[in-house]
C-alpha positions in Angstrom: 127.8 127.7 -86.3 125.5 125.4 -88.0 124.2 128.1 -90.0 127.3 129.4 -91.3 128.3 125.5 -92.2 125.0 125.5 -94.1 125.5 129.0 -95.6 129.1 128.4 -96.8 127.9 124.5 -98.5 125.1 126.4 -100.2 127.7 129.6 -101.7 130.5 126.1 -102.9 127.7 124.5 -104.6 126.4 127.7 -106.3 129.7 128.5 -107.4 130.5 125.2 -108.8 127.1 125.1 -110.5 127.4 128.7 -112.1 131.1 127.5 -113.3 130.1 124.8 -115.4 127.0 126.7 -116.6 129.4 129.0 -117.5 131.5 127.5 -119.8 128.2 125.9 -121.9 128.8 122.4 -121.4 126.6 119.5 -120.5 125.9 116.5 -120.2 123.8 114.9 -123.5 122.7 111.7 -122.7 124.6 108.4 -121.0 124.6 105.7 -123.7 124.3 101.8 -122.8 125.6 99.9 -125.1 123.7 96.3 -125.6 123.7 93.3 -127.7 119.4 93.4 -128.0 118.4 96.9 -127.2 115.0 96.1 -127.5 115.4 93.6 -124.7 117.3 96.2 -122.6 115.3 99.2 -123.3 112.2 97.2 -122.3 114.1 96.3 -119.2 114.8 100.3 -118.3 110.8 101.0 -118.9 109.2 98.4 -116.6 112.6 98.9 -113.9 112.3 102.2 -113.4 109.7 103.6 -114.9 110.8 105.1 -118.6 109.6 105.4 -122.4 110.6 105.5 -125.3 111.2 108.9 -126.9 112.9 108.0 -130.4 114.8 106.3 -132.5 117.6 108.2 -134.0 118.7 104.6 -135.8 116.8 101.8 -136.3 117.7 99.4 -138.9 118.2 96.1 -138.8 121.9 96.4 -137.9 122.0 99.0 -135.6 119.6 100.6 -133.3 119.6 103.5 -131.0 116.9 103.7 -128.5 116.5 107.0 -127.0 114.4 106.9 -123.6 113.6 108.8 -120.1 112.0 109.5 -117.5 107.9 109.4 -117.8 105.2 106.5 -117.7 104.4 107.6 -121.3 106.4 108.4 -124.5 104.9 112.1 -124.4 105.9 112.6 -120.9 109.3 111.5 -121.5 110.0 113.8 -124.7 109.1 116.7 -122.2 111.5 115.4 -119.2 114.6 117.9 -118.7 116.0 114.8 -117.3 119.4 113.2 -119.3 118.4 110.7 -121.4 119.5 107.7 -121.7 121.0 106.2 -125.2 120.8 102.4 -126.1 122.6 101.2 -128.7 123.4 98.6 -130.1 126.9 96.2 -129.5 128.4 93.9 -131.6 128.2 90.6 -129.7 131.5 89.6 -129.9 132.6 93.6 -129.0 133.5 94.4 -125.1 131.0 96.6 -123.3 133.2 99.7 -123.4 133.3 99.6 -127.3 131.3 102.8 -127.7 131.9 106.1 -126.0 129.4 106.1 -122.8 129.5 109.9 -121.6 128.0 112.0 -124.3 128.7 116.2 -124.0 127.1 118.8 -125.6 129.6 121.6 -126.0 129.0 125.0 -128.0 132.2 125.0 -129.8 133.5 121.5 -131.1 136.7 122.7 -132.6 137.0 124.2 -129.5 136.4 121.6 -127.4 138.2 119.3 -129.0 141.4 121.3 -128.6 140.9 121.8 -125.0 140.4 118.0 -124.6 143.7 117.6 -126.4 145.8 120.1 -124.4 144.1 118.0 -121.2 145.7 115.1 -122.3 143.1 113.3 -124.4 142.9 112.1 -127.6 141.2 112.3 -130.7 139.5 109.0 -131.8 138.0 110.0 -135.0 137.8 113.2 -137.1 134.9 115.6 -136.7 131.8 114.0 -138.8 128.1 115.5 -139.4 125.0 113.5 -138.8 120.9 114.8 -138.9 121.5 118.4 -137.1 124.4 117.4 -135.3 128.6 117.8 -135.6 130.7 115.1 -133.5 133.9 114.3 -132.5 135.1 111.2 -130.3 138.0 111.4 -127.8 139.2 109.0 -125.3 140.6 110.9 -121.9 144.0 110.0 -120.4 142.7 106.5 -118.6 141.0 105.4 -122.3 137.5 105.9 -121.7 135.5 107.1 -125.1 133.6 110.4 -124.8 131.5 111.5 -127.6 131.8 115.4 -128.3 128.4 116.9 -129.9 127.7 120.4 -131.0 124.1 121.4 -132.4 124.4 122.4 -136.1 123.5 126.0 -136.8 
């Protein structure tokens, strides 16, 4: 009995996994939103053990502090771990100002519509950045999600 148990656990998780493998969507990165990033991101390194693996801003308004899991930056950029984002928030600006789940989808338009008909809605307009299109949403309860397709 405690075989079969163990057999039908392992065929609902298989067929959970394949189904969101299937439809091509994953998640990007978690973003942490912070008033000094270099403060925080330093925190996440010595905490638990992370580097830094870029900076996809960094000016003296706004910085985006991409790290993960590895004791050095080159083990990090080759960790198939989710990364995590910090960026930074205004100080006066509440700590869910910025979408915190980022998805990578393979079709934005696509995505975006399917959001929609689930009851979300659309923050901003689709915009381009470096190799990247975007969309942001917030879902029925009002929590930001950040849509991302890779440019082709």
């Amino acid at each position: 009995m405690r075989v079969l148990k163990l057999a039908i656990a392992v065929c609902v998780l298989s067929a959970a996994t394949a189904a969101a493998q299937e439809s091509g969507i994953r998640v990007r990165s978690v973003r942490v939103l912070a008033t000094d990033p270099e403060a925080i991101a330093t925190f996440y390194e010595k905490a638990f053990g992370m580097s830094e693996t870029r900076r996809a801003g960094n000016s003296p308004t706004f910085k985006e502090i991409i790290i993960n899991s590895g004791s050095t930056s080159e083990i990090a950029k080759k960790a198939t771990t989710t990364p995590i984002v910090i960026a930074t928030r205004a100080k006066d600006a509440p700590a869910g100002a910025m979408a915190s789940l980022i998805l990578q989808v393979p079709d934005l338009d696509k995505a975006i519509e399917s959001a929609k008909a689930a009851g979300a809605t659309l923050l901003r307009a689709p915009g381009k950045t470096e190799g990247l299109n975007f969309a942001f949403l917030k879902d029925p309860d009002g929590n930001q999600i950040e849509l991302v397709m890779t440019q082709k």
